[in-house]
N, C-alpha and C positions, 0 to 999 in steps of 0.2 A: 912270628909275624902273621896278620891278617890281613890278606888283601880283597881289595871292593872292587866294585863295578856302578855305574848307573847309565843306562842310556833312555833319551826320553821317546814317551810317546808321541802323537800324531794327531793334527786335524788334516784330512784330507778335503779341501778345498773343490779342488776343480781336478774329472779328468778321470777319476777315478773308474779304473774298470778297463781302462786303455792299456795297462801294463800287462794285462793278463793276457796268455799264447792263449789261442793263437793268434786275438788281433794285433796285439803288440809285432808280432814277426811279419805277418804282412803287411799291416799298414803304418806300421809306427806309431808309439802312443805318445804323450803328453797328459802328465800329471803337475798339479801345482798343490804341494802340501807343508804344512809348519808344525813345529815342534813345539810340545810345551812342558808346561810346568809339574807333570805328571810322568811317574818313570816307573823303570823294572832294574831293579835291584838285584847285588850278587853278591856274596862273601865266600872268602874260601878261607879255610885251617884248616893248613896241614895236619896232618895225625899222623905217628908214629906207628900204628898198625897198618897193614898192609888190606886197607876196608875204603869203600867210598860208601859216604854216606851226603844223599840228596835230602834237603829238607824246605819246601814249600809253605812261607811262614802264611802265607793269604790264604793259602788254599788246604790247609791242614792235613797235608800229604807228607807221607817220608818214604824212604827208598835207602834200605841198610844193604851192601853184598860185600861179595869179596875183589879187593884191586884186579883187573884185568882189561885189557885191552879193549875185547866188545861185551860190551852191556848190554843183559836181554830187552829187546824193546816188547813189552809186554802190558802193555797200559797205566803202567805207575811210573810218573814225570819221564814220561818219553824223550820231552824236549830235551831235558835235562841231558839224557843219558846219549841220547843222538849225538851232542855237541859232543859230549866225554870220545866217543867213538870214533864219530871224526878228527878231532884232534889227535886222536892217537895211531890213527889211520895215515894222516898227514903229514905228520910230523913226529911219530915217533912215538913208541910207548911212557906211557907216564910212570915214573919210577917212584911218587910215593903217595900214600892215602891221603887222604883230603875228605874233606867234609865245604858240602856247597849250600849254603842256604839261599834262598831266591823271594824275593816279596816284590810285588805286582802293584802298583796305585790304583788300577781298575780292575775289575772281573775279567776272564776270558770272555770273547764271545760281544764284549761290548762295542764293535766298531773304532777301536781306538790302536788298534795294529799290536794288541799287547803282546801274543805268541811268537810273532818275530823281533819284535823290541825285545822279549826276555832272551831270545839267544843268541841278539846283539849285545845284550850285556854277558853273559854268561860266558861268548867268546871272548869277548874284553875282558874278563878275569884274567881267563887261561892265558891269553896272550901276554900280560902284564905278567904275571906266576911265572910263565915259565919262557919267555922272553922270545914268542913266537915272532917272524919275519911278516906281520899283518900292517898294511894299509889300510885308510880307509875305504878306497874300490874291493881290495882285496877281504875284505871283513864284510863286507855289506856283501859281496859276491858269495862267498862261504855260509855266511848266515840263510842266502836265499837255499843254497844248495841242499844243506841239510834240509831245512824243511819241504823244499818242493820234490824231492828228490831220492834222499834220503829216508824221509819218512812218509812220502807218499803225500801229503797235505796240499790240499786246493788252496792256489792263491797266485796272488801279483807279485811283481817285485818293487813297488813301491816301498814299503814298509821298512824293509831293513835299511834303503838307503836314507831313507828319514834319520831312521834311529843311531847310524852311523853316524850321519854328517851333524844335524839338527839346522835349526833357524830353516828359512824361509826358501824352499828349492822351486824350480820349474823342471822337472824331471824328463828326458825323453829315454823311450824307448824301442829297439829294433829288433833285428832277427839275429840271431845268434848272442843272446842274452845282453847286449848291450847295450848299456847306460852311460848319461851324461847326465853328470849332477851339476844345475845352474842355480848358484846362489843367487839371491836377488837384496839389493840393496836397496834398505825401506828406509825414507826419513823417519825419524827419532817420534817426529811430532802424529806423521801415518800408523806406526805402529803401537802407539800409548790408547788413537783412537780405535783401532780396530779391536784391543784386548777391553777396550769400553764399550763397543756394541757388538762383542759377538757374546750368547748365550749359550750356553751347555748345558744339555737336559738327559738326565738318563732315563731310560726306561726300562728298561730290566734286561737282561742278557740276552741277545740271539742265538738261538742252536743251528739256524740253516744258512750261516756264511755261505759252507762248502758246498750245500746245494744250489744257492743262489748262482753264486762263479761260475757252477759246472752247466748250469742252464745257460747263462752266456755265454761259456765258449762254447758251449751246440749251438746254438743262436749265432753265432759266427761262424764256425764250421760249416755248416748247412749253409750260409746266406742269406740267412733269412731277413727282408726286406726293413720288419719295424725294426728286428734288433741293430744291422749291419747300421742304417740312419740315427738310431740312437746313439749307437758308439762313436761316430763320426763326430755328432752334434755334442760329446760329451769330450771329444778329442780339440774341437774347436772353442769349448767351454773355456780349457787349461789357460789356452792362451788370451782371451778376453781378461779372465781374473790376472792375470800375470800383468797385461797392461794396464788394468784397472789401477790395481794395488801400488805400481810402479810411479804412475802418474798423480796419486794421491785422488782420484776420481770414486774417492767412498761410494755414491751416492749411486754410482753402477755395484758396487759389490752385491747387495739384496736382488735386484732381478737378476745378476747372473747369475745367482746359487738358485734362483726360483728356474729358470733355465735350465740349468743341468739336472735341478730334480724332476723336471716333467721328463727328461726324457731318461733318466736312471730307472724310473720307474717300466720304463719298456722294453727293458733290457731283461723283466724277470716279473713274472706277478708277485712273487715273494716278497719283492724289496719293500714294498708298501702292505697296509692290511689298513680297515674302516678305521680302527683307535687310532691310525698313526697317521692317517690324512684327515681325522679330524682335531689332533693335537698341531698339527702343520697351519689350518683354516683358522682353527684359535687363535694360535699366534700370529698370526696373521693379521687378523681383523684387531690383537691388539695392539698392532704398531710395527711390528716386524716387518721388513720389505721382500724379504726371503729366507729358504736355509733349506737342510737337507740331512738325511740319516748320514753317520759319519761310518764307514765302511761296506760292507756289501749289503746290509739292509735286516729290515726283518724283526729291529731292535735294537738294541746297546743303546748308544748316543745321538743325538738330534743337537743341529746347532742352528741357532736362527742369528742373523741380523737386522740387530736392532739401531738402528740409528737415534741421535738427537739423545733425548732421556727414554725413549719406550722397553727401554730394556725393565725398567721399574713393571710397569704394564703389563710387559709381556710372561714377566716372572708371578706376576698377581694372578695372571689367570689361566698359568700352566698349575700355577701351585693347587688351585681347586680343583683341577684333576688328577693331580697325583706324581707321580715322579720323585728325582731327586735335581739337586741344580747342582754343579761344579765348580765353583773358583778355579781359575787358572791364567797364569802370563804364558807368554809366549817366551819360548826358552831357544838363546842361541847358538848354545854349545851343544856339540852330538856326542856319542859315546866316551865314557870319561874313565880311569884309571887309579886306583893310588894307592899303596900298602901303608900298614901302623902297625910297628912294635908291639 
């Protein structure tokens, strides 16, 4: 038997930046993100020797040892080996080898939540394999664990709950790591238009997520005046686009996301750089009515909304500067399951 995994990636919408402690604990965040057509992939077969073997088909990584409980976390697929440890931590030693392959639809690094999407799927293997007692609160909790935790890595807890649940959330967040995942109900005819005027643009991979983060939450720790009103005005974002979206009022989507990006941008000088607010002004003046870097900034993914037909436009005169663009729907299932003979 070989069993799979897929759980999909993330556009983060509105809000973003609220989930992360310590504003999320004291003031409660509000995040509004959706799911698409882009994912992180998992396979596992068994093996008969008593060997785990990692193998990262995107990223041309592998990780051969011997079966054991903890795996050294030593900079070859960490992620990887983090979830094997936990699981076996949690629940119990794993009794036989395996071999895990993993493939990514994006780079790391690109704003698209792929680092915790990959060990939302990876736990959804194990879980499925070996017939773990996992919900989906309880998987999207675990997945955050290990990573923020476990392996020490900067971030929100948006991201796993996305990749758990999928389709269209309004997310809150409080102190003592609690979440409420609010599905949101889109007419058929709202959601065909929005995967017609939103654009995805890459620009090559971020390396400074974790510095960015780490500057917000000083920026919030400390009190600081522009960041504390940013995140406020980036918490009140969530909700706009939520009743936006809800009401079929497209026509606010573009200045909300042009809203949350002025003040994303104060939350960090990193988030923004001269190429990236002038690929933003571009699009812009081609037709676009707004958008925004899609995770903590710096690079990866840029999404604009384009309304009417300017998406045609908009994509003409990104293309002369460079980039890559992305197809993609909006996908409404969250972490998915299923073995083959």
């Amino acid at each position: 038997m070989i069993f799979r995994s897929r759980a999909p990636l993330r556009l983060g919408l509105a809000g973003g930046g609220t989930d992360v402690a310590p504003y999320s604990d004291t003031f409660g965040g509000n995040v509004l993100n959706a799911s698409i057509s882009l994912y992180a992939k998992t396979t596992i077969r068994p093996l008969p020797e008593r060997e785990v073997v990692f193998i990262s088909a995107d990223r041309k990584e592998e990780y051969r040892g011997p079966l054991r409980p903890e795996l050294p976390i030593d900079g070859r697929l960490d992620l990887l080996k983090a979830v094997h440890n936990r699981v076996s931590r949690d629940f119990g030693e794993i009794g036989q080898g395996y071999e895990m392959t993993s493939y990514v639809d994006a780079p790391a690094g690109s704003g698209l939540g792929t680092s915790s999407t990959l060990t939302v799927a990876a736990l959804t293997a194990f879980a499925g394999w070996l017939s773990l007692p996992l919900g989906e609160y309880d998987l999207a909790r675990l997945a955050y664990e290990i990573e923020r935790r476990d392996l020490g890595w900067a971030g929100g807890k948006q991201d796993q709950y996305a990749a758990t649940f999928g389709g269209f959330n309004f997310m809150e967040f409080s102190a003592g790591d609690k979440v409420i995942v609010n599905p949101l109900r889109i007419r058929s005819d709202v959601l065909r238009e929005l995967e017609t005027s939103f654009v995805l643009y890459y620009l090559g991979t971020s390396r400074l997520s974790a510095k960015i983060i780490e500057a917000q939450s000083k920026g919030v720790a400390s009190r600081e005046e522009k960041s504390m009103e940013a995140m406020h005005k980036l918490k009140e974002q969530a909700i706009l686009m939520k009743e936006a979206i809800l009401k079929g009022h497209l026509e606010d989507i573009g200045p909300i996301l042009d809203f949350g990006w002025k003040y994303k941008k104060q939350t960090s000088s990193a988030v923004s750089n001269p190429m990236i607010d002038n690929i933003y002004a571009e699009a812009l003046h081609a037709g676009a009515t707004g958008g925004k870097i899609s995770g903590a900034g710096g690079g990866g993914f840029m999404m604009f909304f384009c309304p009417g037909n300017t998406r045609y436009s908009v994509i003409d005169k990104l293309s002369s500067i460079g980039g890559e663009f992305r197809r993609f729907n909006f996908e409404e299932n969250g972490a998915a399951f299923w073995s083959m003979p």
